[in-house]
Every structure is written in structure tokens, then in C-alpha cells.
N, C-alpha and C positions, 0 to 999 in steps of 0.2 A: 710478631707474637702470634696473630690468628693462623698463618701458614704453618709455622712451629709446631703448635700446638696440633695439626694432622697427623704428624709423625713424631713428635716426645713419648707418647702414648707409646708406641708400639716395642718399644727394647724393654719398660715396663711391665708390660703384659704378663710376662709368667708371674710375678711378686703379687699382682694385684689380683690375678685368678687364687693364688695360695690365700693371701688375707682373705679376703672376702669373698671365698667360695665359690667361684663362678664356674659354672659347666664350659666344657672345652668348646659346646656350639655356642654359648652364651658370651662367650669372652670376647668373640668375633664384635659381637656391638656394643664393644668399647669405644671401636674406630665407628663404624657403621651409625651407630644412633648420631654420631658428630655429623657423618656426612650428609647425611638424609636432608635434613633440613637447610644444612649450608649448602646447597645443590638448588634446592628448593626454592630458597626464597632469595638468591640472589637479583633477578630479575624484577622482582615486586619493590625490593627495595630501593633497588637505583633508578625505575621510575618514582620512589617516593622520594630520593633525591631531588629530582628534576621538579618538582612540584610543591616540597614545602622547604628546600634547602637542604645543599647537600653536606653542611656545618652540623647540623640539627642532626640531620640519620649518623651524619659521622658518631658524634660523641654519644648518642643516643646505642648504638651497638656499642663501643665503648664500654659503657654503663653495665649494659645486659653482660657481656662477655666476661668483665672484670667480678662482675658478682657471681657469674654462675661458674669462675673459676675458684673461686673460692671455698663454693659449696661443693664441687666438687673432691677439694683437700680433705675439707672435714667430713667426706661420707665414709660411714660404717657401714653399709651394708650394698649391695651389687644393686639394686632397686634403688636409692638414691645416687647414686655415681651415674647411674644411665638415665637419669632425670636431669642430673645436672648438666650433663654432657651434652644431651639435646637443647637446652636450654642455650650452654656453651655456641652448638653449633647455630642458633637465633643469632647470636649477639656478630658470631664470624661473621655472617652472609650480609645482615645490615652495614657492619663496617666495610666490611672487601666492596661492599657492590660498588660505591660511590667515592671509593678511596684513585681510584684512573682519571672518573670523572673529575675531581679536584686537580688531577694535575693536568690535565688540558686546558681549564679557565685559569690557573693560577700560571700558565705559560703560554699566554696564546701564540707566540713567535716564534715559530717551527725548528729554528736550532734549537732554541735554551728548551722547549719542549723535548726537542731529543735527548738531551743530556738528564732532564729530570724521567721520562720512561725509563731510560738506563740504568740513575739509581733505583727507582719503582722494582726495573725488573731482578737487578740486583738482592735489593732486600727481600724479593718474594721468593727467588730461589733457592739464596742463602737457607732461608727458614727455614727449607726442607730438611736441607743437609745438617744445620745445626740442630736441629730436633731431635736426630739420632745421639750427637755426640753428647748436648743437654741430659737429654732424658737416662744416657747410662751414665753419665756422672752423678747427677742427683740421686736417679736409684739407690747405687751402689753407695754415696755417701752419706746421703741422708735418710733417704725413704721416697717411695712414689708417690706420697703427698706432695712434696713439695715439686712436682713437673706441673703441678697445677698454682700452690702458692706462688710460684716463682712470676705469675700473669699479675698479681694483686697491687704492686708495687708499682709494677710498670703500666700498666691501665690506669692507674691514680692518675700517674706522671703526664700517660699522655692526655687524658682528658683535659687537666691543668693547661698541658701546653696546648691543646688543639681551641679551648675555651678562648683563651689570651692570643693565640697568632694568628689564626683562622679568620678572614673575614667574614662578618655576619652576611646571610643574602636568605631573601624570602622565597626564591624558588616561583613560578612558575603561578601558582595558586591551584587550589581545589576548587575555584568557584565555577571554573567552565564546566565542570565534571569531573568524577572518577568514575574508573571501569572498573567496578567492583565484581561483576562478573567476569572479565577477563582476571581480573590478580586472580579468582578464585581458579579458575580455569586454569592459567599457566603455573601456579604454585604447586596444585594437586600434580598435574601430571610430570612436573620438573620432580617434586618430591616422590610420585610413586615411581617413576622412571631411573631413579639414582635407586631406591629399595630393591626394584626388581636386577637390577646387573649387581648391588651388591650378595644380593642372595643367592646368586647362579652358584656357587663355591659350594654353597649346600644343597642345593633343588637339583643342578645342571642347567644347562642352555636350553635343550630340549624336550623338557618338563612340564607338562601343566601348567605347574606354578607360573614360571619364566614365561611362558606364553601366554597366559592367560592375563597375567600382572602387564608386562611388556605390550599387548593389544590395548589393553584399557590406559596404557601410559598413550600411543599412539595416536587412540582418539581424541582423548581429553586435548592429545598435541593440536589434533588438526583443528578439533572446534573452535578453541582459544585463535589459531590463524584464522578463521572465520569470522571468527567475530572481532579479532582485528581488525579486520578490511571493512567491514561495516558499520563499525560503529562512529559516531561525532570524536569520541574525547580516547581514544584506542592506549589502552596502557603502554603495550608496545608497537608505535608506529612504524608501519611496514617500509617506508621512507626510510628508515635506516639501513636497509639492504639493497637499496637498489643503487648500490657501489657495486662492483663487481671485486675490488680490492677488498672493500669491508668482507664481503661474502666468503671469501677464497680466504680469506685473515681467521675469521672464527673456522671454519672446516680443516685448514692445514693445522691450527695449533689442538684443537679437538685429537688429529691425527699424533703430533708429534709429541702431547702430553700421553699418550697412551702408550705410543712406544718407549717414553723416559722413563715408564715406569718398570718397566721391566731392568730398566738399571735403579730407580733409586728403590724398590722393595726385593727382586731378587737377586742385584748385586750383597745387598745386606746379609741375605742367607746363605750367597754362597762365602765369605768372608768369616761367618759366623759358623757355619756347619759343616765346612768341605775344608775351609782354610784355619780353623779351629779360632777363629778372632775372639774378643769378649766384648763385650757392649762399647766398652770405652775405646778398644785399639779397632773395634771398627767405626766408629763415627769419625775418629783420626784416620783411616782407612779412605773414607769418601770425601772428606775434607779437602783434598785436592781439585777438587768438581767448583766446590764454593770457591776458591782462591783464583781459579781460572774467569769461573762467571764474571767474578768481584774483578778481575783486570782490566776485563771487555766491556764490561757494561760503566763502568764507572767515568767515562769522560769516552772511552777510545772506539766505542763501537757507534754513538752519538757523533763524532766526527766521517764515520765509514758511512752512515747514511745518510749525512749532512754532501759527501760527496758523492756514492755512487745511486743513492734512492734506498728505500726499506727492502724492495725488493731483490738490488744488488747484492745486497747484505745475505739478506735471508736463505737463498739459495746455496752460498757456502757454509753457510752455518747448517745450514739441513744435511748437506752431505756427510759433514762434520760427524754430527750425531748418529749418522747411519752409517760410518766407519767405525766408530768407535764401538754401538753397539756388536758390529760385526766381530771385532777384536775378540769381545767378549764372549763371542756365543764361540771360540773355541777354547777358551780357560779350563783348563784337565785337572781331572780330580786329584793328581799330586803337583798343581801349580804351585806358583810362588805369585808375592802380591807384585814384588818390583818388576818380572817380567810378563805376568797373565793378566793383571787389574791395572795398574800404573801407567801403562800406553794407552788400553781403550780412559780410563779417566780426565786423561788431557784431552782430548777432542772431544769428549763428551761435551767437558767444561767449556771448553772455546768456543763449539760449536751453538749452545744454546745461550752464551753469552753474546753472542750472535745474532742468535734467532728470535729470543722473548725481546728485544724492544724494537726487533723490528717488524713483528706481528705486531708487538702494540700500537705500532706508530700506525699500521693499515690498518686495524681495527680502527680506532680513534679519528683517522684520517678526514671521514666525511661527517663526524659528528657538531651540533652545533651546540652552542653553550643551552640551549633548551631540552638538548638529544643527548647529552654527554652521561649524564646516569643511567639512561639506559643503555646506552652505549657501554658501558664500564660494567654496569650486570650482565650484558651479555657476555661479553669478554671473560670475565672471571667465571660466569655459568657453562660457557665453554669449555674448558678450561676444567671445572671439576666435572661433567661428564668425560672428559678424556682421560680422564684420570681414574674413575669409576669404574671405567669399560675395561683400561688395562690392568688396574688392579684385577679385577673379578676373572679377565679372558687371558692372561699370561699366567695366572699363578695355577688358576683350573689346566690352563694347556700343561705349564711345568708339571703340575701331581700328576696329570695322567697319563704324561710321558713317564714320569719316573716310576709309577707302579706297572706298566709297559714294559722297561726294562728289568722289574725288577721278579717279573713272570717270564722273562727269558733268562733268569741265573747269575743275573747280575748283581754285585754286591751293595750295599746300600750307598756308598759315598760316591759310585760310579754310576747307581741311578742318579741320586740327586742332581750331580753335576751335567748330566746327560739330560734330565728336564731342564735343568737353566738352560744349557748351551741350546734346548730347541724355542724355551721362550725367547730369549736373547736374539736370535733368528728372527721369530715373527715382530718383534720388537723392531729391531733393525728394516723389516720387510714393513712396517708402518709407516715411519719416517722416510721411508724412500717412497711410498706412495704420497705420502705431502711434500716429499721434494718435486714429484711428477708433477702433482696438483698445481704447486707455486709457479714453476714453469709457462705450465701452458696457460695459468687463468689467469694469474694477476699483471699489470699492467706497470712496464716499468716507469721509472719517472723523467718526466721531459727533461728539458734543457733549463726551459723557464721555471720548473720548479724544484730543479736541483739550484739554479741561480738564489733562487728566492729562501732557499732555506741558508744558503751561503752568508744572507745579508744579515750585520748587528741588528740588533733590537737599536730604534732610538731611544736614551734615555729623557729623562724628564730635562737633567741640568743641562744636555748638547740640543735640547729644546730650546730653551732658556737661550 
């Protein structure tokens, strides 16, 4: 529901600029006011997992998300929708941060742990995809109120169920301290550092703005790592990277969500604008991405890592993804879906069905049940700067390629297609640089811990 809700928004957008007035620069932070903050405070939150419980921040964003989805449906005017939206994006960032964290202590036994990251990653990339096809069904049959009512039900549902299954646990305590100047440190500049790459599409990269915002994101960064290292009670302990797997885990996936993006936001437009799709027969369009992911990750990619390690995995899957983008960056402005989109789709799908639980598994790898919320915000704070970056740096490269082409006499369907096919490129040339990166830095897994992940969990009755 919170990954969803990143992208239902956006096939949307034109309906909800016509009601409620919104200027063509303003519409932009429809999406943007969401991410700002669920960028932000990811971090903050899954150490406040680790310390008062990560039951409590669960259903606690829950809460917030479920209500400010709601106020979102009922706004009438552009000024309360982007109130509620950020509010929206509070409720995402507390829930995501510590929602990994849970499943590492609710699996501590290294297989049935693989297998529950896989459904994890499953559900998280589904979202994407069904967000697209959600949000132009609802549009189109009800109204864009309801891509927002539609969270009201299901937030009830889950809080119900997370209240009753969920074991209670007290976390950690606030008594030894909080780093109240670190949360403020890392939030400010997590939060202005997502504001600054989303506004490069308006400022440019090279901008005052962009520089001057991007400097001040920089500092805030490094001070916050300073005053990590020094202080008693450190929000985020620096202890959790000094894996070399962890390290290489957040960096490639950073890398490989930034190149996905150039499939899952301007696959959409070229479907929609070059191949004449409409809201609906394009979400059935990308849908084939989800069905792939959902094959691999749901039992079968948890056995692949169970035998050749996360990083045996991972490796083919990244190539995966850097084939398929490649496919795509040559789809011709009088293609067809079955033979231009349809080939690169399958390997997309396969490839990060692949990839996402076995980065999660080396992210998570060296965390302890005291490190696991933070460990889990950073993961997913990763994760939405990669996301941020290729939004903002693939769709700026696509426009400027295509107005490029379109000042050398080219006609409008053969620019556009001609900026995808160069973003789709640097997209593709991403994920081959995290396939480099995975290569050389991370460390594949023994003998003894491929053995050990092979072994059953003992149950309590083969106890007995």
C-alpha cells in the first residue's frame, strides 16, 4: 500500500491538475511533497524502532498514513492535497522504515529468513507496478479520489491485524539516551537532499539552486557522520557498516533503483505517448515485470541463495536488468509492444526478482536484533535516494535529449522516443556500474555458510 501509493498518483495527475487547478510547475509536488519527507525520515524512524519497539512505529505510521490518506480524498483545493500528502509521506517513512527490521527478528534462521525477504521484496516491487494499473482504473472509473480512499480500508485492516499478530516488544529503551541532535542532523539533510535532486527538473543540475541546496544537503551529511562517531548513544551507529557486504549492499541497490527507473517512469511514457497506450492498457502493459518478480521471489530465488549465497544471485540478476534495459533503449518510434517492450520486460522482471532479496539479504546480513531498524531505514533510505536521483537525472537527460533532437528537424514522436532510447542507455550504463561494483567488493559466501543456511530451523515439537 505505501510503495503504491508512489506511483497511483501519477497516471492521475492530468484529472487532478483540471479539478483542482494546479499550475503545470505545481503539479510536480503532487509526487515530490510525498517523497520529501518519506526520504527524510526514514532513518529516524527505524532507529526509533530499535528503541521503543518496532510493533509500536509499525502501527503508529499505520495510523498517520491511513488518516492522511483519507484527507487526502476529501481535499478540495491544491493546498490541502499537498498538506495531506506530506503528511501521507510521515506515515510511509515510519511504516517502511522498520517494516525489514521485523522480518529479520520474526525469521532469525537464515533460509525461512530468505524466503520471507522474497515475499518482502515481492510485495515491494509489485506496488510499483500495480500503482500504475490501480490508479488508471480507479481514475477512469470512479474518480481520483478514490486512489487515495482505496488506503482507508486496508490501513483499518492492517492495523487490526498487526495489533493481534505482531508480538509486543519494548525496544531497546530511551533511558541510556537519544541523539536528538543527530535525528535532527540526519533528517534535515536526508530531507533537503531528496528536495534538492527532486527540483533539478525545474532549477537544472548546474544551478545555484541545485548547488547551493545540494552543498548545504552535503554538510548537514557529513556533520551528522561526525557526530555519530562521537557521541555515547549515536542514532546511527557506525558499527553497521563496517561489513563490507552491508556497505557494497546499500551502494549497488542506490545504483540499480536509479537505473529501474528509467524503466518503471519512462517505459510508462513511451507506452503512453510513442505507442498511443491509455492508463489502463498501460499498467496491463508493465504488468508482466510484476508476474516475473512474483515468480522469483516467491519461494524460487530464496532457494537460489539458500544455495549459491546472495551474492551468487545477485550478479545474474544485475546483468539481467542491464540487458533488458539495453533492449529498450532501442524501441523505435513505430515499434510494437510484443516485439520492442515485451523481450526487454522479462528480464527486467527476472532480473530484479533476483536482485531485491538478495541485496536485502546483504544489507540485513550483519544486523543485530538491537541494529535491525536501523538497518531497515537505511535500506529503504537507500533505496529512495536511488530512486530520486533517477527520477530527477534520466527524465532531465530524456527532455534534453529530445528538445536536442527536436532543434535538429526531428519530428515530435521521433524526438521523444530518441530521449527515452538515450535515458534507457544511461539507465542500463547504472546497473552495469552496480554490477561492476558487486563483483569486485562484495564477498561471496563460504562453504560454512552456504551449509548453514541449507539447515531446517529446529522446531519446538522435534525439540520436544
Amino acid at each position: 500500500m505505501v510503495i503504491l501509493d508512489g506511483t497511483i498518483v501519477n497516471v492521475a495527475l492530468p484529472t487532478i491538475q483540471q479539478d483542482l487547478g494546479f499550475s503545470s510547475s505545481g503539479l510536480a509536488w503532487v509526487v515530490n511533497i510525498y517523497l520529501v519527507p518519506f526520504g527524510g525520515l526514514l532513518l529516524l524512524s527505524g532507529r526509533l524502532g530499535d528503541l521503543i519497539g518496532r510493533k509500536r512505529v509499525f502501527i503508529t505510521g499505520l495510523g498517520i498514513f491511513t488518516t492522511a490518506s483519507l484527507l487526502c480524498g476529501v481535499s478540495q483545493d491544491s493546498a490541502m492535497l499537498l498538506a495531506s500528502r506530506f503528511v501521507q509521506g510521515i506515515g510511509g517513512a515510519v511504516t517502511s522504515a522498520v517494516t525489514l527490521g521485523m522480518v529479520v527478528t520474526l525469521f532469525p534462521q537464515q533460509k525461512e529468513r530468505a524466503k520471507a525477504i522474497g515475499v518482502y521484496s515481492f510485495v515491494q516491487s509489485a506496488g510499483g507496478s500495480l500503482g500504475l494499473l490501480a490508479g488508471g482504473v480507479l481514475t477512469q472509473a470512479i474518480g481520483w479520489h478514490w486512489i487515495f480512499f482505496v488506503n482507508v480500508p486496508i490501513g483499518f485492516v492492517a492495523v487490526l491485524l498487526a495489533g493481534r499478530m505482531l508480538a509486543s516488544e519494548h525496544g531497546s529503551g530511551l533511558g541510556e539516551g537519544f541523539d536528538a541532535m543527530g535525528a535532527l542532523l540526519v533528517t534535515s539533510a536526508l530531507m533537503l537532499g531528496v528536495y534538492t535532486i527532486v527540483e533539478t527538473a525545474g532549477y537544472g543540475w548546474a544551478s545555484a539552486h541545485t548547488l547551493g541546496f545540494g552543498a548545504a544537503a552535503l554538510v548537514l551529511l557529513l556533520a551528522m557522520v561526525a557526530r555519530q562517531a562521537k557521541a555515547s548513544h549515536p542514532l546511527l551507529p557506525l558499527r553497521v557498516f563496517r561489513s563490507r557486504n552491508v556497505s557494497g549492499a546499500m551502494g549497488i541497490q542506490a545504483l540499480m533503483v536509479a537505473g529501474m527507473f528509467s524503466f518503471q517512469f519512462l517505459c510508462v511514457l513511451y507506452l503512453q505517448k510513442v505507442l498511443g497506450f491509455d492508463e489502463v492498457h498501460t499498467g496491463l502493459g508493465v504488468f508482466p515485470v510484476s508476474v516475473a518478480i512474483g515468480a522469483l521471489s516467491l519461494g524460487f530465488s530464496a532457494r537460489l541463495i539458500s544455495r549459491f549465497g546472495p551474492r551468487g544471485v545477485l550478479l545474474p540478476g544485475l546483468f539481467l536488468i542491464t540487458a533488458g534495459l539495453a533492449v529498450l533503449s532501442r524501441a523505435p518510434a513505430d515499434g510494437s509492444y510484443l516485439a520492442d517492450v515485451l523481450p526487454a520486460l522479462l528480464p527486467l522482471g527476472i532480473g530484479f526478482g533476483l536482485a531485491m532479496p538478495s541485496l536485502a539479504t546483504l544489507a540485513m546480513s550483519a544486523a543485530t536484533p538491537q541494529d535491525s531498524g536501523i538497518a531497515s531505514g537505511m535500506f529503504n533510505t537507500m533505496q529512495q535516494i536511488g530512486s530520486a536521483f533517477g527520477l530527477a537525472a534520466l527524465s532531465t537527460l530524456a527532455a534534453s535529449h529530445t528538445n536536442a533532437l527536436l532543434g535538429d528537424g526531428s519530428n515530435s514522436t521521433s524526438a521523444l522516443t530518441g530521449g527515452y532510447q538515450f535515458a534507457f542507455r544511461i539507465g542500463s550504463c547504472l546497473v552495469a556500474a552496480a554490477l561492476l561494483l558487486a563483483a569486485t567488493l562484495l564477498r561471496p559466501a563460504t562453504t560454512a555458510q552456504r551449509a548453514a543456511a541449507e539447515k531446517k530451523p529446529v522446531t519446538e515439537n522435534a525439540t520436544r
